[in-house]
C-alpha positions as CSV (number, residue, x, y, z in Angstrom):
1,X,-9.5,-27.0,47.6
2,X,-8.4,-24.1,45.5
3,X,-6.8,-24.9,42.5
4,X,-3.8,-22.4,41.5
5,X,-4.5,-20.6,38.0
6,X,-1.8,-20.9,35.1
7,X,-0.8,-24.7,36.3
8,X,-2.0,-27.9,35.3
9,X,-1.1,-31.6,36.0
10,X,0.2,-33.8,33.4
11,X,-1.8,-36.3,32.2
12,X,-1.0,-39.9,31.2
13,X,-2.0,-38.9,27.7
14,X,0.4,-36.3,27.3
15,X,3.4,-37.4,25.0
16,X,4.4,-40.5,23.0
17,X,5.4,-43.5,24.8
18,X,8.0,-46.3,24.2
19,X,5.5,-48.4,21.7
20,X,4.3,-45.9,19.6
21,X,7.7,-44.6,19.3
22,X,9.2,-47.9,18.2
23,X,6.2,-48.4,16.1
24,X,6.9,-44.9,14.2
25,X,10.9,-45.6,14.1
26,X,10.3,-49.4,12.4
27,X,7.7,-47.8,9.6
28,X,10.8,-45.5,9.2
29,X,13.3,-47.8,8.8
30,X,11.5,-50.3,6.0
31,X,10.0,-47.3,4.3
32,X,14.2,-46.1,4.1
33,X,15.6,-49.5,3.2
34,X,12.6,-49.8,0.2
35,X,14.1,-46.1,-1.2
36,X,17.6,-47.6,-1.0
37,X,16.4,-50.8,-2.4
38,X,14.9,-49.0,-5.7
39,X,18.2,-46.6,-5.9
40,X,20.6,-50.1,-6.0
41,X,18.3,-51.4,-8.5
42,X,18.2,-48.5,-10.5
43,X,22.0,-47.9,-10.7
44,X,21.9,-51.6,-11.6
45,X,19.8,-50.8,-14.5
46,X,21.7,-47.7,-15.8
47,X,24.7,-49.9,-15.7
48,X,23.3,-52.5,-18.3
49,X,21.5,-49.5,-20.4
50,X,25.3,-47.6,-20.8
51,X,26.7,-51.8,-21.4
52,X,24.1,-51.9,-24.0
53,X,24.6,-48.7,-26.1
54,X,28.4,-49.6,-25.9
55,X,27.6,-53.0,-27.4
56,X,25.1,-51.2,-30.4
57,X,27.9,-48.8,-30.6
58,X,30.9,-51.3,-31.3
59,X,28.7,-53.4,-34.0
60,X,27.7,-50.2,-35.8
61,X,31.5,-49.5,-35.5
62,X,32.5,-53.1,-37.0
63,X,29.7,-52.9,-39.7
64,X,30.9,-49.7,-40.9
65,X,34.3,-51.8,-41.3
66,X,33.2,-54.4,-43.0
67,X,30.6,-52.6,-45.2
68,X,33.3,-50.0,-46.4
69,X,35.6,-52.7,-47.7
70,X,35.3,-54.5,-51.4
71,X,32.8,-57.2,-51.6
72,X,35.3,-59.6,-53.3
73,X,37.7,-59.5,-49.9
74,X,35.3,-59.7,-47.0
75,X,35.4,-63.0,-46.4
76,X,38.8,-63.4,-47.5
77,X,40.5,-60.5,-45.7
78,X,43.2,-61.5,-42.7
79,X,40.9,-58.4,-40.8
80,X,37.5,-59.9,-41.1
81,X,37.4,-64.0,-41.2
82,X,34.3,-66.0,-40.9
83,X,34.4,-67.3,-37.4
84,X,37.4,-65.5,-35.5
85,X,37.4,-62.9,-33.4
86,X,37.9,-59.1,-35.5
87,X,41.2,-58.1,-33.7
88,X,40.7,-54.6,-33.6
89,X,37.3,-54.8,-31.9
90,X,38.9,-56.9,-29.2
91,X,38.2,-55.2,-25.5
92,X,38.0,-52.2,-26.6
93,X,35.1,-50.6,-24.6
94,X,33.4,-53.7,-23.1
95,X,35.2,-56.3,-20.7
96,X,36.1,-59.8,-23.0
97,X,35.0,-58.2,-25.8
98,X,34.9,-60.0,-28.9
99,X,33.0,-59.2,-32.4
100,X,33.3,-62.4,-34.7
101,X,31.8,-62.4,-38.4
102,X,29.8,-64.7,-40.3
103,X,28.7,-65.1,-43.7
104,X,26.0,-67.2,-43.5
105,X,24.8,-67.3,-47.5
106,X,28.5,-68.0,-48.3
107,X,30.4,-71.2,-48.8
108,X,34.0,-71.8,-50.4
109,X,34.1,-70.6,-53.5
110,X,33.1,-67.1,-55.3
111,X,31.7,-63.9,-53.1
112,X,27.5,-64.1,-54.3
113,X,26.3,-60.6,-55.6
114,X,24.7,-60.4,-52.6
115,X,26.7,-61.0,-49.1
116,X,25.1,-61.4,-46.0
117,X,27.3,-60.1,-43.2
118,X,25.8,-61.1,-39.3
119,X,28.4,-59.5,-36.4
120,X,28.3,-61.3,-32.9
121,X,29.5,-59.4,-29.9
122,X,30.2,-61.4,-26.7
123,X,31.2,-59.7,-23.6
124,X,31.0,-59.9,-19.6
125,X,28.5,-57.5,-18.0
126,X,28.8,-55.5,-14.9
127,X,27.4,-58.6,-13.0
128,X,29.6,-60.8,-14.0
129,X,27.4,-62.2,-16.8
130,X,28.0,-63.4,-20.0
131,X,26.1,-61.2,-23.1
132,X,25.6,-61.2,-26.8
133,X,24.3,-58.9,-29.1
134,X,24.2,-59.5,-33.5
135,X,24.2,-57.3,-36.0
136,X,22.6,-58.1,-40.4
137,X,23.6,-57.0,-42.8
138,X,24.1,-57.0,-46.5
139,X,26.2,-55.9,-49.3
140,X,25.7,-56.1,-52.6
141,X,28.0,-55.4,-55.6
């Protein structure tokens, strides 16, 4: 037998074969739904940071507010009353927004020298949840 230089026979070995191919193609496939799994939860997470800083953002607004007005008409004023809703804060940045005062050291009568002022802001998140954020304060005379 004389065997012909330059040519060879192929092998069983040579190549992948169906299994090993499959095998290779399903470590793929979770290894791509894990990345896409950590990206939807990541979005998910940006989402409730930009909700949040919205929410800080909206009671800083509504304390400013309340803090810049006289200490005698706080809790009197038609724009700030204990326990109702501050109309102008009313879904403005947030979905069902809604930033409601209350005065917790003071009852019918004279303003203390010293007003406590807590804001609560209620609103919807991305997901459909309900949220709530406060907000102390205190003014004095």
């Amino acid at each position: 037998m004389k065997r012909r230089l330059g040519v060879r026979r192929a092998s069983r070995t040579a190549g992948f074969t169906l299994l090993e191919v499959m095998f290779a193609t399903g470590v793929l496939f979770v290894t791509m739904m894990a990345a896409v799994s950590s990206q939807v939860v990541s979005l998910g997470l940006v989402r409730t940071a930009r909700e949040n800083n919205a929410a800080i953002g909206e009671l800083a607004a509504a304390m400013e507010e309340v803090l810049a007005t006289q200490i005698d008409s706080i809790p009197m004023a038609n724009r700030y009353p204990e326990g109702n809703a501050i109309a102008s804060f009313d879904e403005r940045r947030l979905r069902d927004e809604r930033i409601v005062p209350d005065y917790p050291n003071h009852v019918a009568g004279p303003v203390p020298d010293v007003l406590e002022i807590v804001l609560t802001l209620t609103y919807t998140d991305w997901a459909g949840r309900p949220a709530q954020m406060r907000l102390a304060s205190m003014k004095a005379r």
